[in-house]
N, C-alpha and C positions, 0 to 999 in steps of 0.2 A: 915614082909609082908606089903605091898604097901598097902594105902586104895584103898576101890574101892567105887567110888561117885555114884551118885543116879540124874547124869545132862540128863535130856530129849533132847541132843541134834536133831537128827532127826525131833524132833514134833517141832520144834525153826526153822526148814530149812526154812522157809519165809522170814523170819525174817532175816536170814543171808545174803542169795541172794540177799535181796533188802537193804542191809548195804555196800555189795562189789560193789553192782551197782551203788549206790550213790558214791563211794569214787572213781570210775574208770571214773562216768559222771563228777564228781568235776574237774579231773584229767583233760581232755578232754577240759570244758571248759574254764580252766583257760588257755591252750594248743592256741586253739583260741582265746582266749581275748588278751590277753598279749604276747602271744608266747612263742617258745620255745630257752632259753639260751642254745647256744651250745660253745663248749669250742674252742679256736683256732685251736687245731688240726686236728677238723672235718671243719671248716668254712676257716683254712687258715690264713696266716698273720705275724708275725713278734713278737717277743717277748724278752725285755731287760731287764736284771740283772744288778742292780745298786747295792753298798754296801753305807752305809753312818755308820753316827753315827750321837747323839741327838735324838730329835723330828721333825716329817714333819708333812705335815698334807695331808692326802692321796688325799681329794678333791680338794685339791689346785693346787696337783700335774698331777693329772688328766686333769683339765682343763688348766695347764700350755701347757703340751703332746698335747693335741685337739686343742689350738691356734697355736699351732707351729706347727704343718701339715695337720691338718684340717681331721684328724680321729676318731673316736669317740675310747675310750680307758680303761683300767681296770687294774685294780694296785692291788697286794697284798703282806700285808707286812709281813714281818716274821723274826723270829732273832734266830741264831745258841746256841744252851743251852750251848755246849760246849766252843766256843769261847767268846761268849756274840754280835758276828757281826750283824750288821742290816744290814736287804736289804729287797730290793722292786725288784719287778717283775710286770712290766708293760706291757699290751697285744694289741696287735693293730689288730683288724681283719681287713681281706682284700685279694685277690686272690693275690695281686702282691708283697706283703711282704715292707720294707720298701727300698730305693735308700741308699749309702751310705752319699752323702750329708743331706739327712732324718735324719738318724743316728746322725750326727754330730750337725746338729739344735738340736734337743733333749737333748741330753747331752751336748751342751753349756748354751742351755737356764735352764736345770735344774743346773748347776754347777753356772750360773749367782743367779738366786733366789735365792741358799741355801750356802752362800759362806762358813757359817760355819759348815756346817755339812759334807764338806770333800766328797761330791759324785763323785763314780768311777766307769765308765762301768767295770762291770766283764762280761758281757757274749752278745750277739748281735747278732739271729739268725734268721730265714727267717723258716716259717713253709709254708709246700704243705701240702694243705687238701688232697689230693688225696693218701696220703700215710696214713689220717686219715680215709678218708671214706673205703679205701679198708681194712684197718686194723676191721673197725666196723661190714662191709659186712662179714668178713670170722670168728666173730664171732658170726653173727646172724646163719650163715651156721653149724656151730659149736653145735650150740644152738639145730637148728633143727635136728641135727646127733641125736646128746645128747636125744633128747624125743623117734626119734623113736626106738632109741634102748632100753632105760624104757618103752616105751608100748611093746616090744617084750621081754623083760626079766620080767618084771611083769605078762604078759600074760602065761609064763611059769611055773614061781614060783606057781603064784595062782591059776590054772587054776580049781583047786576045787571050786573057787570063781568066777565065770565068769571073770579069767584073763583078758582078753582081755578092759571088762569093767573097769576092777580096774586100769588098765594101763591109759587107755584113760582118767577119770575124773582124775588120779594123774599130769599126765602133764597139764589138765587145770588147776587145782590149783597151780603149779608151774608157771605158765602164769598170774597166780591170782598176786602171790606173786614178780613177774618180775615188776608188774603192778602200784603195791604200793611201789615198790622202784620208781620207773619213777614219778607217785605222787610227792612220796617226794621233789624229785631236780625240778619238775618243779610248785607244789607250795610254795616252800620255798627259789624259782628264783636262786637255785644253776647250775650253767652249768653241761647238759650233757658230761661228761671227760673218762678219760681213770677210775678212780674212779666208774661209773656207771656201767658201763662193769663187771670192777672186784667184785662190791657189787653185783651185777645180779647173776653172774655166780657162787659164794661163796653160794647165799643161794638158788641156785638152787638144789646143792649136799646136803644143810644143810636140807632143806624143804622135798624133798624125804625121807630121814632117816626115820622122823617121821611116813610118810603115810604108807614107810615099818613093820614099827612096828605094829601100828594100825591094816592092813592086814593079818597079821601075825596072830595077837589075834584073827582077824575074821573068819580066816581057822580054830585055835585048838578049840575056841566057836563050829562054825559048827559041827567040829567030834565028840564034846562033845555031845553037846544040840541036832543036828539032826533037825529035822520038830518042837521040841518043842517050837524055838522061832523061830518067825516072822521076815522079811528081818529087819525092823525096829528096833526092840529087840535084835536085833543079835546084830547088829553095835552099838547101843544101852549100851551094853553093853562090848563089844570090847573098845569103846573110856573111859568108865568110868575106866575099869583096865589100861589102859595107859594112863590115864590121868595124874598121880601122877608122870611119868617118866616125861613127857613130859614137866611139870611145872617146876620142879627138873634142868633137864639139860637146859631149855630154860633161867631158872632166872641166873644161874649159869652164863652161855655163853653172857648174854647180861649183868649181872656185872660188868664184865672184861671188856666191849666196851665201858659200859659207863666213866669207868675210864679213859678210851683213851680220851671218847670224853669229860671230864672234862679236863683234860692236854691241848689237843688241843684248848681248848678257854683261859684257862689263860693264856697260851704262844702265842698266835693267832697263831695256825697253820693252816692255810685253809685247804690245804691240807688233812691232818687229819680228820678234823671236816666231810669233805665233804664224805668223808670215813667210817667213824666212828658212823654217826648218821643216815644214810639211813641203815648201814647195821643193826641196830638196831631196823629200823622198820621195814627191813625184815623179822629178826626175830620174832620178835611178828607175822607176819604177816604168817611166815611159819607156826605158831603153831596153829592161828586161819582155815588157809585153810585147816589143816591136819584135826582138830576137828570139822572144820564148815562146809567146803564146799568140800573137795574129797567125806569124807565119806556120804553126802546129795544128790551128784551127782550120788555117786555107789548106793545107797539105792535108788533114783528115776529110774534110768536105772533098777535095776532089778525089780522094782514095774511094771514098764512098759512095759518090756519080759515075764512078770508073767501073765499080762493083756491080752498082745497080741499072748502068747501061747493058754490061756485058752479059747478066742473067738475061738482061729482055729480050735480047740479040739471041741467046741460047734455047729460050723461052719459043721464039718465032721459029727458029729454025728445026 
C-alpha cells in the first residue's frame, strides 16, 4: 500500500499562485526585453547543409556567412553516430530565402576558408514561413478543440464534483504548464521550432493524466467521508493518497529524458537537447500544477459557490 502524506497543500495555495506568477511575469519580461527567438520556419528564409570533416570554429563560420551576404545567420553542428560524418546547418532568416548566385558565394567562400576540411553543399533550401505560421495556427486550433472537449468530458465524469468546475481549472493548469515550457526556450534563448509544438502538446496529454487521477480520489473521498470533511480537507487529502503515484511515475518518466538529454550534449545534438530538456521541465511542471494549482483553483471555485449560495439562501430568508 501507497503511503499516504500529511502535505497541507491547499493552506500553501498563496504561496503557489504567486510562484506561477512570478515564473510567467519572468517569462514575459524577458519576452520584451530581449525577444522572442523563433526558428526559420515560422520567420522564413533559407537553410544549408554542409558535410565537412576536422575542426571549424562555428563563430567564424557565421561571420564568414554574414560578410558574404550581409545576413545575419545561425549554424548548428552535429555529427552522424553512425557514420562519424560531420555537418553544419546553417540558417539565414528572411522572407525571400537566398538567390542562387547567394548560394554559390557562400559555399565558395566557406570551401576558400577551410581548404582542408573538404566542405560539401549536401542540401540548399528556401523555407516559406507561411507554410510555418499556418502549420502553428492549426495547432493552436487544435489546442483549443483539445480543452474544450476536457472541460466537457470532465464535466461528465465528475459531475458529483462540480464537473464543470474541475474541467475549467484542469485546462488552466494545462495552460499553466504550456506556459512553462514557453519560459524555458524563451529564457534559455532556445528558438520557438516545430520542437516546442510537440513538447506542448506531449505534456498536455501527460499533465491531464495526473489531474484525472487526483479527481478521481476526490469523487470516492466524497462518497466515503460525506459532509465529514471540508472542501479543503477533501482535496486535502485526495492529493496526499496520490501523491506517492504521482512522484513514482513522474521520477520514473523524467529519468529516461534526462538520459536523452545527457546523450544530446556529449554528441551536441541540438536538436535533441532542445526537445528533451523543455520536455522535462514540463514534466515537473505537470506534477506541480496537478498538486499545486488545478486542485487550489477547484477548492477556491467551490469555496466561492459555497459563499455565494449561502448569502442567497440568507438573502431569501
Amino acid at each position: 500500500m501507497l503511503k499516504e502524506f500529511k502535505i497541507d497543500f491547499i493552506g500553501k495555495r498563496k504561496i503557489f499562485y504567486v510562484i506561477s506568477c512570478a515564473l510567467i511575469l519572468v517569462a514575459l519580461l524577458v519576452s520584451i526585453i530581449f525577444g522572442v527567438k523563433m526558428d526559420i520556419n515560422f520567420t522564413g528564409g533559407a537553410m544549408l547543409t554542409y558535410s565537412y570533416s576536422g575542426d571549424v570554429d562555428a563563430d567564424s563560420v557565421v561571420g564568414l556567412v554574414e560578410d558574404t551576404i550581409g545576413q545575419e545567420a545561425e549554424i548548428r553542428l552535429s555529427s552522424d553516430i553512425a557514420s562519424g560524418q560531420e555537418s553544419m546547418v546553417i540558417s539565414l532568416s528572411g522572407t525571400d530565402g537566398l538567390t542562387v548566385e547567394q548560394e554559390q558565394q557562400v559555399t565558395a567562400a566557406l570551401q576558400e576558408a577551410y581548404p582542408d576540411n573538404g566542405i560539401e553543399s549536401v542540401e540548399i533550401s528556401n523555407v516559406n514561413a507561411i507554410m510555418g505560421r499556418e502549420f502553428f495556427a492549426k495547432c493552436l486550433v487544435a489546442v483549443g478543440f483539445s480543452a474544450v472537449l476536457m472541460i466537457i468530458y470532465i464535466a461528465i465524469r465528475f459531475k458529483r464534483i462540480s464537473g464543470w468546475s474541475a474541467g475549467v481549472t484542469a485546462v488552466i493548469a494545462l495552460l499553466h504548464d504550456v506556459a512553462m515550457v514557453y519560459a524555458t526556450f524563451v529564457i534559455f534563448r532556445m528558438p520557438l521550432d516545430d520542437n516546442f509544438i510537440a513538447v506542448a502538446l506531449t505534456i498536455l496529454g501527460y499533465s491531464i493524466n495526473d489531474t484525472i487521477v487526483v479527481y478521481d480520489r476526490v469523487r470516492e473521498n466524497k462518497r466515503i467521508y460525506g459532509k465529514s470533511l471540508n472542501t479543503a480537507e477533501l482535496m486535502n487529502k485526495s492529493l496526499n493518497q496520490s501523491l506517492s503515484r504521482s512522484i513514482h511515475t513522474s521520477v520514473t518518466t523524467i529519468m529516461a529524458m534526462t538520459i536523452v538529454l545527457i546523450i544530446s550534449i556529449i554528441f551536441g545534438i541540438e536538436s535533441i537537447f532542445t526537445f528533451a530538456f523543455p520536455m522535462i521541465i514540463g514534466m515537473i511542471s505537470g506534477v506541480y500544477s496537478t498538486l499545486c494549482i488545478s486542485s487550489s483553483l477547484w477548492v477556491d471555485w467551490q469555496n466561492h459557490k459555497e459563499k455565494r449560495t449561502g448569502h442567497k439562501k440568507a438573502v431569501t430568508a
